[in-house]
C-alpha positions in Angstrom: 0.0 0.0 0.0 1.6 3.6 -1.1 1.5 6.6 1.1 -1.4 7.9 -1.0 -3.9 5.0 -0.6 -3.6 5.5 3.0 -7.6 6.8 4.2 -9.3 8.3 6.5 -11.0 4.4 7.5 -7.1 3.9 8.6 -5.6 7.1 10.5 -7.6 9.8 12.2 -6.2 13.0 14.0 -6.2 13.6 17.4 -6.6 16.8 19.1 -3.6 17.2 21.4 -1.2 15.6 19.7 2.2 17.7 18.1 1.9 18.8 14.2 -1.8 17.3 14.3 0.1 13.5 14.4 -1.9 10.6 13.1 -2.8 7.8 14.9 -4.4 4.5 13.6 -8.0 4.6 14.1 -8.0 1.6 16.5 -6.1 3.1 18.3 -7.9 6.2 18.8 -11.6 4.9 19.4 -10.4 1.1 20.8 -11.7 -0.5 18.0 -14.7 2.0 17.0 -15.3 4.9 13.9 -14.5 8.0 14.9 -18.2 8.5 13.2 -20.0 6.0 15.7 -22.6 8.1 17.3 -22.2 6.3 20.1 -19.5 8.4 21.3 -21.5 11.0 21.5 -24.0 9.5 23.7 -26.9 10.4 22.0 -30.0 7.8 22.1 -32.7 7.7 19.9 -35.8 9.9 20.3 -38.6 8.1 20.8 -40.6 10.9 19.0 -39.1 10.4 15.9 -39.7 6.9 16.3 -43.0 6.0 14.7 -42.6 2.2 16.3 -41.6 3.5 19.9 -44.0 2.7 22.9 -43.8 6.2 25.2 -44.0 5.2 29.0 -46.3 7.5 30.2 -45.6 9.5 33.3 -48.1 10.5 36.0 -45.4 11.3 38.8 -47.1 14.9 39.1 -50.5 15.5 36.6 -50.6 19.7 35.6 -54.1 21.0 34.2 -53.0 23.2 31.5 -53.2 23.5 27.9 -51.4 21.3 25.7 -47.7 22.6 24.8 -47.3 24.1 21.6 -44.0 22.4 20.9 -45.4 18.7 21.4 -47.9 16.6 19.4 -50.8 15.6 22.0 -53.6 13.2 22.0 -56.5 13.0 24.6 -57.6 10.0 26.1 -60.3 8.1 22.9 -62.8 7.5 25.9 -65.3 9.6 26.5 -65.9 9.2 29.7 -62.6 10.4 30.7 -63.1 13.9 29.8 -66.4 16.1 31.5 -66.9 19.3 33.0 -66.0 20.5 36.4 -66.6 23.6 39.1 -62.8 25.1 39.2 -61.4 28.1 40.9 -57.8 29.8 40.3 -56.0 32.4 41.9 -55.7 34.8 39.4 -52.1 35.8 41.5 -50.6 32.5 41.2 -47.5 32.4 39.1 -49.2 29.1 37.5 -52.4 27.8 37.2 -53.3 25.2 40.0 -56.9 25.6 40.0 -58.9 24.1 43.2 -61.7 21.9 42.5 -64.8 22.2 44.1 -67.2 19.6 45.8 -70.5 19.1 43.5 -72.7 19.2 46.2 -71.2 22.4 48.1 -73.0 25.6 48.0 -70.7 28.3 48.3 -71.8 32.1 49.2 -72.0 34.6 46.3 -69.2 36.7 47.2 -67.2 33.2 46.4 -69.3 31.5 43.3 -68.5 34.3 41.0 -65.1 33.0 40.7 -65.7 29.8 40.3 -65.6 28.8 36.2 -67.6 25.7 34.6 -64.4 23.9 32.8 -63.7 21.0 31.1 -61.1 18.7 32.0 -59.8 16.1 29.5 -57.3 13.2 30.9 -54.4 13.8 27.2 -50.4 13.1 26.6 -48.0 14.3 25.3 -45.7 12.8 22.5 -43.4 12.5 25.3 -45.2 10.4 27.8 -46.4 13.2 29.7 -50.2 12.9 31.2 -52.0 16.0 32.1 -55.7 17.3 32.2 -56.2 19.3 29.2 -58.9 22.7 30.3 -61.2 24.5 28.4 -63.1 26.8 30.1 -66.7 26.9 29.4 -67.5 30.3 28.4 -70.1 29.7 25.4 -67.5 31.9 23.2 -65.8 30.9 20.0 -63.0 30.0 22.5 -64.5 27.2 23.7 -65.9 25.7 20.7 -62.5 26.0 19.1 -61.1 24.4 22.5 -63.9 21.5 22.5 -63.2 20.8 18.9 -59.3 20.1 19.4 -60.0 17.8 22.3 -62.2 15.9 20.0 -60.0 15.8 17.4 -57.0 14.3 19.8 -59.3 11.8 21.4 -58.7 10.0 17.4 -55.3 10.9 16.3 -51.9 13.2 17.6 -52.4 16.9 17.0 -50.2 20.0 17.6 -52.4 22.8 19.0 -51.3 26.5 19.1 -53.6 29.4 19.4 -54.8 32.3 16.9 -56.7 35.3 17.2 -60.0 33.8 17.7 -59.3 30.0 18.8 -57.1 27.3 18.0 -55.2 25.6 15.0 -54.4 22.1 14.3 -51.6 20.6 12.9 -50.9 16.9 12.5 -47.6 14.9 12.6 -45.8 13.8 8.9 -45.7 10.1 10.1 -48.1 7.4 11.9 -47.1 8.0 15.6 -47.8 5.0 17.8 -50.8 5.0 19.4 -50.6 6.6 22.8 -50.6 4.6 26.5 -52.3 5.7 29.0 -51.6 5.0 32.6 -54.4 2.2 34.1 -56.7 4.2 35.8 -60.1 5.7 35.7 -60.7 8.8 35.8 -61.3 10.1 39.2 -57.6 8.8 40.0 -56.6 11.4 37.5 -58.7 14.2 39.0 -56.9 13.0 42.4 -53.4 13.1 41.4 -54.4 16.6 39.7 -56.2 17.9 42.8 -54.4 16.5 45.6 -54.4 19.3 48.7 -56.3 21.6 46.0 -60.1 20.4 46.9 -62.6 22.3 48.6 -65.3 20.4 50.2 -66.7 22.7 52.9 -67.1 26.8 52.8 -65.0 27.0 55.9 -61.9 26.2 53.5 -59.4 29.4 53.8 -59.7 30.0 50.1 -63.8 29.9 50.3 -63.7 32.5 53.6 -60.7 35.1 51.6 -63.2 35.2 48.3 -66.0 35.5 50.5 -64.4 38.3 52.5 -64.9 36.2 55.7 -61.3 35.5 56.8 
């Protein structure tokens, strides 16, 4: 073999050595390419993977909207989705609405603030289980909220938000079909709503909207 056969599949150059010195490639990656991505340490994305099962994960379950940046798809049963009495502080850096008992009557002062919402058990492209909202306000909002969630209850869908409602968007490829954790629906709500349910107007959020505290 002549100096000028000699390739890159046979000598690589490695940083830190004088004049930029060769060193047989077996030598340098102990026995790998210099190209094998494994050295980079970088594992496949199970969102580009149309064949990939995404474990879902209900360590901590947010109500909020769906991100903008992930494909999401709600729960295909109907039952897991219905509409609910919520209250949030409107100073709270986040929304972490409180849920409130069906069967408690709260005093004016308080029910003003309490909005008529739907809740609908989706996940995320990612794994990640959340209640979806849409508040109930009879506007062109929530019609355009209502329609997404139907939507993702058959296939993934990228939601983001226009002047008057919401857009749609669907992913290039089949994505798997989602898993959702085994459990009904008012274990959702629970995990949602832990320490955030109000069952009696004595509760210190019922008394401050009242003006009772």
């Amino acid at each position: 073999m002549t100096q000028n056969s000699i390739t890159e599949h046979q000598f690589a150059v490695i940083p830190g050595k004088p004049n930029g010195a060769a060193t047989p490639l077996e030598t340098a990656t102990m026995g790998g390419s210099v190209f094998d991505p494994a050295r980079w340490k970088t594992p496949p994305d199970a969102r580009l993977d149309p064949t990939a099962k995404v474990k879902p994960n209900v360590t901590k379950i947010e109500v909020k909207k769906p991100p903008k940046d992930h494909f999401v798809h709600a729960h295909p049963a109907p039952e897991f989705n219905g509409v609910f009495p919520l209250y949030g502080d409107s100073e709270a850096k986040r929304y972490d609405p409180y849920l409130i008992a069906p069967e408690l009557t709260l005093p004016p002062q308080a029910q003003v603030n309490v909005v008529s919402t739907r809740l609908a058990v989706a996940i995320t492209d990612t794994g990640g289980v959340f209640l979806w909202y849409v508040i109930q306000t009879g506007s062109d909002w929530q019609e355009s909220g209502d329609n997404c969630i139907l939507a993702a209850m058959t296939r993934w869908v990228k939601v983001t938000s226009n002047s008057s409602g919401y857009d749609i968007a669907f992913p290039e490829v089949e994505l798997p079909k989602p898993v959702f954790p085994d459990l009904a629906f008012g274990e959702y709500l629970a995990r949602a709503f832990k320490g955030r349910y109000i069952a009696s107007v004595d509760h210190d959020v019922i008394k401050r909207l009242a003006g009772a505290r």
